[in-house]
N, C-alpha and C positions, 0 to 999 in steps of 0.2 A: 517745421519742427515736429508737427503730429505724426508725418509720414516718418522722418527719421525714430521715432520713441517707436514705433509700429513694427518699423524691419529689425531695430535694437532686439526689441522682444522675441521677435521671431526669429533671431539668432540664438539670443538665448534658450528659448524653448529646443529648437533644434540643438543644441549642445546638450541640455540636460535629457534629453531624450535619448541621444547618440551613447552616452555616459552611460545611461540606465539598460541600452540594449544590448554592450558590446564587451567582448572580451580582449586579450591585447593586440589578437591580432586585427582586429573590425569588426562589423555589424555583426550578430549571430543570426543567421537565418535558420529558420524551424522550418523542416519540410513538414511536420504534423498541424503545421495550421495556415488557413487563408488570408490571418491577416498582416500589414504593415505595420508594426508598432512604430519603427523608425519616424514615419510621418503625422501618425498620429495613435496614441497611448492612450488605454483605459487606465486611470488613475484612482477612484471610487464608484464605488458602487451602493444606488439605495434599492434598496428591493423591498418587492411587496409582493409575496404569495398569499393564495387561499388553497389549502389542500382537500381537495375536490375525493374523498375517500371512496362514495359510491362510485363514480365514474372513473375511478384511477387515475384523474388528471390532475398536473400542479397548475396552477395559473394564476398570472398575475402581471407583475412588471418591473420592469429594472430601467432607471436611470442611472445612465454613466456620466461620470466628471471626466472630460478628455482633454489632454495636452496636447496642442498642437506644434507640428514642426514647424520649418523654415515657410514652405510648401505652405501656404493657406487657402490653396484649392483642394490641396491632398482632402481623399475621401476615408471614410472611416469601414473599415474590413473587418467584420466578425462572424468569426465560426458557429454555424449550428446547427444540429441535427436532428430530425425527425418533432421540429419544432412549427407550429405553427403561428405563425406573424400576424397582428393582425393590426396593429396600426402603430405608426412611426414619427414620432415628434423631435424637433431639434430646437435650439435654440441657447438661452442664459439662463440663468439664476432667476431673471427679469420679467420670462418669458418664452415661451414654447408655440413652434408654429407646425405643422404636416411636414415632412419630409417624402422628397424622392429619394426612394432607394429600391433592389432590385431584389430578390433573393429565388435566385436559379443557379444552374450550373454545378458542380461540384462532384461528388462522387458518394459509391456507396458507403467507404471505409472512413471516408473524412468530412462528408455531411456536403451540406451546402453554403458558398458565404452571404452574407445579408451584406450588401454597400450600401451606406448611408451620406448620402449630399450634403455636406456643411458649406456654411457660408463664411467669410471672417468672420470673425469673433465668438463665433461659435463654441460651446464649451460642456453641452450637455448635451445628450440623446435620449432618449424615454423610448421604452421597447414593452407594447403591451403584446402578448404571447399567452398559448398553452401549449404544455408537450401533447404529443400525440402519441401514436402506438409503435410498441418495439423498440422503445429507449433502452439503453444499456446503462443509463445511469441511475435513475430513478425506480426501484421496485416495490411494489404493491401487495403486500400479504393479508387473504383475508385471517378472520380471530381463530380460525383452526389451525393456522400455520405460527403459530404464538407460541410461547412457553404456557402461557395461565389459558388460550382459549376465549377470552371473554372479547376485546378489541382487536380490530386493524392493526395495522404497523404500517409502516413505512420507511424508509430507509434510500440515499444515497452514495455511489462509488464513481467518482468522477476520473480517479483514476485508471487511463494515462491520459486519453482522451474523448472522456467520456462529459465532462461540465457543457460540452456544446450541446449536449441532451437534455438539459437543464436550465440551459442559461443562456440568450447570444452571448456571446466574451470572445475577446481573445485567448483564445483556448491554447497555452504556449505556458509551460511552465518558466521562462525567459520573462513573462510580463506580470508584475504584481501591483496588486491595490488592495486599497483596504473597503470594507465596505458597516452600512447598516440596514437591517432588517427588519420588516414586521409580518408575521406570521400571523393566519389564522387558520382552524381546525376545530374538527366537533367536538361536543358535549365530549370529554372524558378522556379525550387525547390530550396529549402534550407536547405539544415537539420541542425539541433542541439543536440548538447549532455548533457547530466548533466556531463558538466565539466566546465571547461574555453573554451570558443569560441574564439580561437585566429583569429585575423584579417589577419594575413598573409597567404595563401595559395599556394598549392607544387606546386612543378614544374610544375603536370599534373594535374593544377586547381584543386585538390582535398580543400575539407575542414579541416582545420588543430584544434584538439582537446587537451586536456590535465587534465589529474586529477594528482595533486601532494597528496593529500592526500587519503592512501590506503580506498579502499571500498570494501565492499563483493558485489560477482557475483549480485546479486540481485538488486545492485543499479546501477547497467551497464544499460542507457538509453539510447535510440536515437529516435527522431521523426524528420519527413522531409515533407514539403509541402510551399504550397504559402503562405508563412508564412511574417510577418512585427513586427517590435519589437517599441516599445514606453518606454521610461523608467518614473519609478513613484516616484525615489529615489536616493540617490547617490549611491547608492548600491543594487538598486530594478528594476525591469520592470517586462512587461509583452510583450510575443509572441502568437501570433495568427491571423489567416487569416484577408483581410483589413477589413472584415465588420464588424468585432468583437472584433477588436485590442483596438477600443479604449472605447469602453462600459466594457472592463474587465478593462482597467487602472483606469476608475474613480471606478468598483465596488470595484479596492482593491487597493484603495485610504490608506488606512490606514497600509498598509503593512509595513512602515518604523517603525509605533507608536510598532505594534507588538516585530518588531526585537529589539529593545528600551528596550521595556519592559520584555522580555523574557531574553536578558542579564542583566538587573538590578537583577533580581532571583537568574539565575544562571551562569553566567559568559559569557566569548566573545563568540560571532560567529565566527565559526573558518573555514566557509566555504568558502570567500571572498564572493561574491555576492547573494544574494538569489532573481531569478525569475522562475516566473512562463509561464506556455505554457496553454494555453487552449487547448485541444482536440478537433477531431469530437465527437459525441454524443455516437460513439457507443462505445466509453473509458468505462471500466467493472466499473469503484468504482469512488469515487468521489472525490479524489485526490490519489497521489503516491508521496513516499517522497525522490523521485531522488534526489541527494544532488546538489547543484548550480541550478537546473532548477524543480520544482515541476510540474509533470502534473497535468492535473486539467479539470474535465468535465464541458462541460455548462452547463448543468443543474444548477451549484451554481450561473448563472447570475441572478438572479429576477431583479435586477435593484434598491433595496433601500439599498443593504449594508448589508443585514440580515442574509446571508448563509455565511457569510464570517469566521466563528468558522471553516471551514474546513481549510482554510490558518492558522488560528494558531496555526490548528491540525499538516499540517504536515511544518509548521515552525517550531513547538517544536520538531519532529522527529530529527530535526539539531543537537539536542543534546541528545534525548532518543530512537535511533533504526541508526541512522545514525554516531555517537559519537560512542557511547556505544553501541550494537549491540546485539542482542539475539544470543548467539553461536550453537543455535536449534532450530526446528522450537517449541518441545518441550516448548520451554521458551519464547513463540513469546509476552506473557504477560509483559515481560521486555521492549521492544518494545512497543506496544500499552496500555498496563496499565498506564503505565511512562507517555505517550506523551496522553491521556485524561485530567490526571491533568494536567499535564503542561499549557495541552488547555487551560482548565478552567482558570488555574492563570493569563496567558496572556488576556483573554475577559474579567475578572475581572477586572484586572487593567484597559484593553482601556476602555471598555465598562460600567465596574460598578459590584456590587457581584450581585443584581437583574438578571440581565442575564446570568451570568455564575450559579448561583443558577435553571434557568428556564433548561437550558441545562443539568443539571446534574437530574434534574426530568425527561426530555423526555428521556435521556438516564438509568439511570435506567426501566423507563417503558417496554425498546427494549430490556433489558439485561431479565426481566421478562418474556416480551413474549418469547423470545429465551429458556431460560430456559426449561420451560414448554413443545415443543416439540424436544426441543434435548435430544438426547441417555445421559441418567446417565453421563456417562465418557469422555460427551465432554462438561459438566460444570465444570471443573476441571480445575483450572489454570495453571499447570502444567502438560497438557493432553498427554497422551500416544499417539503418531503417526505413529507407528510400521504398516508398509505395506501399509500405507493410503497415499494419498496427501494432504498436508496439508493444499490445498486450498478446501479439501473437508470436513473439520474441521471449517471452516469459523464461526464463529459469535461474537454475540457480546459480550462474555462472556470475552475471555481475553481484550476488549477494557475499557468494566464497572465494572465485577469484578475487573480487577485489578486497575482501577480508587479508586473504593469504600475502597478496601483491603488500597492504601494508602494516602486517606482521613481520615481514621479510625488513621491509623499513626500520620497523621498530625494534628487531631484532641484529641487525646491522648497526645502527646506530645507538641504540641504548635509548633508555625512557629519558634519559636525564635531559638529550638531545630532540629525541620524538614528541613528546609529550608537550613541550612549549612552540615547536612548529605547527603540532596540529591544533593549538590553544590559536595560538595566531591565526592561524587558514580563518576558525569559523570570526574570531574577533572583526577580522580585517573585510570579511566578505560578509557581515551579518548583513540580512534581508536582500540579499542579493541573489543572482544566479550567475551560475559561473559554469563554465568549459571544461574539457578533461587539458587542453592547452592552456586555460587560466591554473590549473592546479602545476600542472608542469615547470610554466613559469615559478611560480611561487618553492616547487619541490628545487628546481632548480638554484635560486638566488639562496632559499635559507636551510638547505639541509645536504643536497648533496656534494661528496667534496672528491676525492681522489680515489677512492672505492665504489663512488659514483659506477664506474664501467661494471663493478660486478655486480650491478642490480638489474641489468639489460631493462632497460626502460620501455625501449623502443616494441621490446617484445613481451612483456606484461603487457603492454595498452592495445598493440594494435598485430598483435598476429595470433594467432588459434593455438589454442591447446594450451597446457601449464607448462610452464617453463619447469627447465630442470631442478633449481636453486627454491623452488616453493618448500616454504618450510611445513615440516612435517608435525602436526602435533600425536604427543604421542599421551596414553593411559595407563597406569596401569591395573586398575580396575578393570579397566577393557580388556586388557590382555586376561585377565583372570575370567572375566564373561567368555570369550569365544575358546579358552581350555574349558571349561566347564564344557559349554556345547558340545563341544568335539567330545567328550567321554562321554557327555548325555546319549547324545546320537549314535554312539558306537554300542550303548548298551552297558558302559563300564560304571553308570553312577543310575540310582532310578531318581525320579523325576524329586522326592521330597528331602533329597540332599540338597537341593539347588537354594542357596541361602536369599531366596525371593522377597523373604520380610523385611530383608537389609538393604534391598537394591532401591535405586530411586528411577524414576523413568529410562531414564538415559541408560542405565547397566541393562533392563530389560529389552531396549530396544538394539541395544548391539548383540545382547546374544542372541535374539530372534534374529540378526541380518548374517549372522554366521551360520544359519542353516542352508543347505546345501538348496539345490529346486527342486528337488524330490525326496524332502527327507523323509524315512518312514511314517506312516500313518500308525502305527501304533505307538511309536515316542510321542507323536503330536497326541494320541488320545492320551495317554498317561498323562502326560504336563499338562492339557488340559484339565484332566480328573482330580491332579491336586493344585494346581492353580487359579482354576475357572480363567482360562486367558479369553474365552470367548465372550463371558457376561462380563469382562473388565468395562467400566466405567472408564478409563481412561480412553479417551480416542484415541490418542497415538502408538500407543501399545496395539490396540485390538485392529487398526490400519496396518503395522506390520504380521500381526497374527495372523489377521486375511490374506495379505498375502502369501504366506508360511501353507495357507488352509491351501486356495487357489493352488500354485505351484505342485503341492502334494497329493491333492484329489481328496482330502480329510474333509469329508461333505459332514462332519458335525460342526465345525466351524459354521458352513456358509449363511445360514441364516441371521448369525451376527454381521457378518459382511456385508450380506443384502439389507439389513437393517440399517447399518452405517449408512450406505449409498441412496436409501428411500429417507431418512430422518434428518440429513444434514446436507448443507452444499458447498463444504467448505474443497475447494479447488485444491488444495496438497491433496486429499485424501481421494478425491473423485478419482484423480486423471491417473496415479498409479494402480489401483484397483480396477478400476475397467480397459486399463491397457493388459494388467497382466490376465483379465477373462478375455478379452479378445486374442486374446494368442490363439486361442484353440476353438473350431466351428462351436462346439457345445457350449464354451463358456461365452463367446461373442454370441451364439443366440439368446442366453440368458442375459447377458448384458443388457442388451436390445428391451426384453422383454420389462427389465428393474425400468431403462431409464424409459421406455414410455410412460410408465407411470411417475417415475422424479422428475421428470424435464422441466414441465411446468413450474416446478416449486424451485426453483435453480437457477440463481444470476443469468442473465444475459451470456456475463463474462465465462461463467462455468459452462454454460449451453455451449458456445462457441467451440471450447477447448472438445468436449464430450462430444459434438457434434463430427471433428476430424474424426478421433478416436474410431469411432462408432462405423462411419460412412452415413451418417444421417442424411436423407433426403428427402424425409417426407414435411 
């Protein structure tokens, strides 16, 4: 009877495992990770760090709660890199005893796996560890790399596959758990999680964490510094050093209208609180959609409100990569395709269609250029990632194709049809991960019908380039920026006719991409003389200005541009700026010459990319 209750179980386990890993068609295999979730599943996690700030090391330990398959020999397989192991416990609730397990083999792009020996009944794993050096997840700022100067920071990006640098896990955005945590750090730090910040703390003063709902390794967060929190909402704030804590609450003043508006679309926030943390500068991307806590680089401060499309960017993640989750990096389109419109529909609504229409122009612009010099088979929305990192796959292809792919949808069909299909997708898949063939299916049974054939499916997901049928957004503000330009440039208007006080980011940055590659340098000094484009505070503007400077030889520009490249690390603004100096010997040996001195202060992630660029070897 005992043996029978034993293999029952272990049926059952193996079913709800199978359930948890598979899309319609069977098992998902992740080529981005070493381990087997199928036989055996990280399902919680307790963690216990100490943030070692002199030494730059996290350290500490993670017990897993693990679900076993059918298999009750199967071993347990976790990713991780440049982490050092240092003892291995297995056991129960009951009990913990040494473990054999092994941790060699692996590679340089995907780390090494740790296998760990279970017994029956096994159901826990204790994993005591510290990172070691040359992590891409975890980075180290001393207090001169700060906004105030005074404290350290620290900060994580686990994203795509970077939590093995941080954490053993199954490093698989396919596998989710929930976990709890206790943090400790010195006199004057604070850290935070993208979880719940519980107010009470342990016995040994640590900081006390908690995610009740499961997440993939990816969205595992932690930043710690002289940090201050201000709230903007009953369910909003923002955190960030004092000098800057409170310039970010007014710039995302509108945070509450967003969350509003983006459940009247598509249903509850199901996250409890959503805030945001500014970064130091040298944060790789311009937000992260850790779930309860968004990072978020300064560079979106301008100070008028106008960069704030990236909040709604990764607010909508809440429900399109955070929700519903790409079960590949494969599928990373599901994820960012999804959360572009979303954007859109949320600016829409706060904002108005005029702006969410201007947005969806510059961004296609970006998906164009990218286009253009990326390899055939990584404009493909469904891209092959076989050996690669799929932070080396980067652009903008799955953020706008797949934006465009389902505007064509939604423009096909009408919202009245679109809009409760795609309420359903997240309803039906919440906390799940799913396939670009799970969506297919679903696109297939509840929306497409007899016009079906004029959406060419088969060639949006899985062939190169944009199909002909991508709908076009049009502006016409836009249209009136790039006439403007054209009479600028010709000489036919001087620079203080150009109605600059009226324009909001977006009109300034389309007229600046209607300049020719060698516009003259005396229209650029003029428009600089009465715009100051070069001392703009806005980064995104003075990112396109540099380049406008670069392309034209307008060497009164450059010293804002070299200042962009030395004071911040955020990856949109690096990689086009030092591509377009490396075109030419002069500007690639000054390149060289900036980023020996920024390397240091610059993501992993951003090193990486700048590194191609560049021909870095040393």
């Amino acid at each position: 009877m005992n043996k029978l209750h034993l293999l029952r179980g272990g049926i059952l386990a193996a079913i709800a495992l199978l359930a948890s890993c598979t899309h319609g068609d069977g098992p998902v295999t992740d080529i981005h990770s070493f381990s087997d979730p199928t036989s055996v599943r990280t399902t919680h996690a307790d963690i216990r760090w100490d943030l070692d700030f002199e030494k730059e090391v996290l350290r500490g330990s993670v017990t897993w709660t693990v679900a076993r398959g059918a298999n009750d020999q199967a071993q347990l397989v976790l990713d991780t890199k440049l982490l050092v192991i240092e003892t291995v416990r297995v056991g129960t609730a009951g009990g913990m005893r040494t473990a054999a397990h092994t941790h060699t083999g692996g590679s340089e792009v995907f780390g090494i796996p740790l296998t760990v020996a279970l017994e029956p009944g096994d159901d826990r794993v204790e994993i005591r560890y510290h990172t070691g050096e040359g992590g891409a997840c975890v980075q180290w700022l001393n207090a001169g790399q700060t906004a105030d100067r005074t404290h350290p920071f620290m900060f994580s990006q686990a994203q795509s596959i970077n939590a093995r640098a941080m954490i053993p896990c199954q490093d698989s955005p396919g596998v989710r758990f929930t976990f709890d945590a206790e943090v400790t750090a010195p006199g004057g730090i604070r850290p935070v999680m993208a979880a719940e910040n519980l107010e009470e703390r342990g016995a040994n003063g640590a900081w006390r964490f908690r995610m009740p709902q499961p997440i993939p390794s990816y969205l595992l967060a932690i930043a710690a510094g002289a940090i201050e929190f201000q709230p903007m909402g009953p369910r909003t704030g923002v955190w960030a050093e004092p000098s800057v804590v409170a310039k970010a609450a007014w710039e995302f003043a509108d945070t509450e209208r967003m969350i509003e508006a983006a459940e009247k679309l598509y249903g509850p926030y199901q996250w409890g609180r959503y805030d945001i943390i500014i970064l130091p500068p040298s944060f790789p991307f311009g937000g992260m959609e850790n779930p309860r806590l968004t990072f978020a680089t300064p560079t979106i401060l301008a100070g008028d409100r106008s960069l704030t499309a990236l909040v709604a960017h990764e607010l909508a993640h809440s429900w399109s990569g955070n929700l519903v989750t790409n079960a590949t990096w494969s599928d990373f389109w599901l994820n960012e395709g999804f959360t572009v419109y979303f954007e859109r529909r949320i600016m829409e609504a706060v904002y108005g269609p005029a702006r969410a229409e201007m947005e969806a122009v510059l961004g296609r612009d970006d998906l164009m250029t990218d286009m253009e010099e990326l390899p055939e088979g990584d404009t493909v929305l469904h891209v092959d990632l076989k050996g690669r990192d799929p932070d080396d796959a980067f652009s903008n292809v799955p953020y706008e194709k797949g934006y465009l792919f389902l505007r064509l949808l939604d423009e096909t069909y009408g919202r009245e049809r679109f809009d409760p299909f795609l309420k359903a997708w997240f309803d039906g898949n919440a906390f799940r991960s799913r396939t670009t063939a799970d969506f297919v299916a679903h696109l297939k049974k509840h929306l497409l019908d007899d016009e079906g054939a004029a959406i060419r499916l088969d060639e949006w997901l899985y062939r190169p380039g944009l199909p002909e049928n991508a709908p076009q957004a049009e502006s016409d503000a836009f249209e009136r920026c790039e006439a403007l330009a054209k009479q600028f440039l010709a000489g036919e208007m001087t620079a203080d006719a150009i109605p600059g006080k009226e324009w909001i980011t977006h009109q300034w940055l389309h007229f600046l991409r209607a300049f020719p590659d060698a516009a003259p340098v005396a229209r650029l000094t003029e428009l600089d003389q009465v715009w100051h484009l070069t001392s703009t505070g806005n980064s995104e503007i003075l990112m396109q200005w540099g380049l406008a400077a670069i392309r034209s030889g307008y060497h009164a520009g450059m010293p804002a541009v070299e200042s962009l490249l030395l004071k911040q690390g955020r990856r949109k603004f690096l990689k086009p700026l030092y591509q377009e100096l490396a075109r030419t010997a002069a500007g690639k040996a000054r390149a060289l010459e900036l980023y020996r001195k920024a390397r240091d202060s610059y993501h992993q992630i951003a090193v990486n990319t700048i590194d191609e660029i560049l021909g870095w070897d040393q």
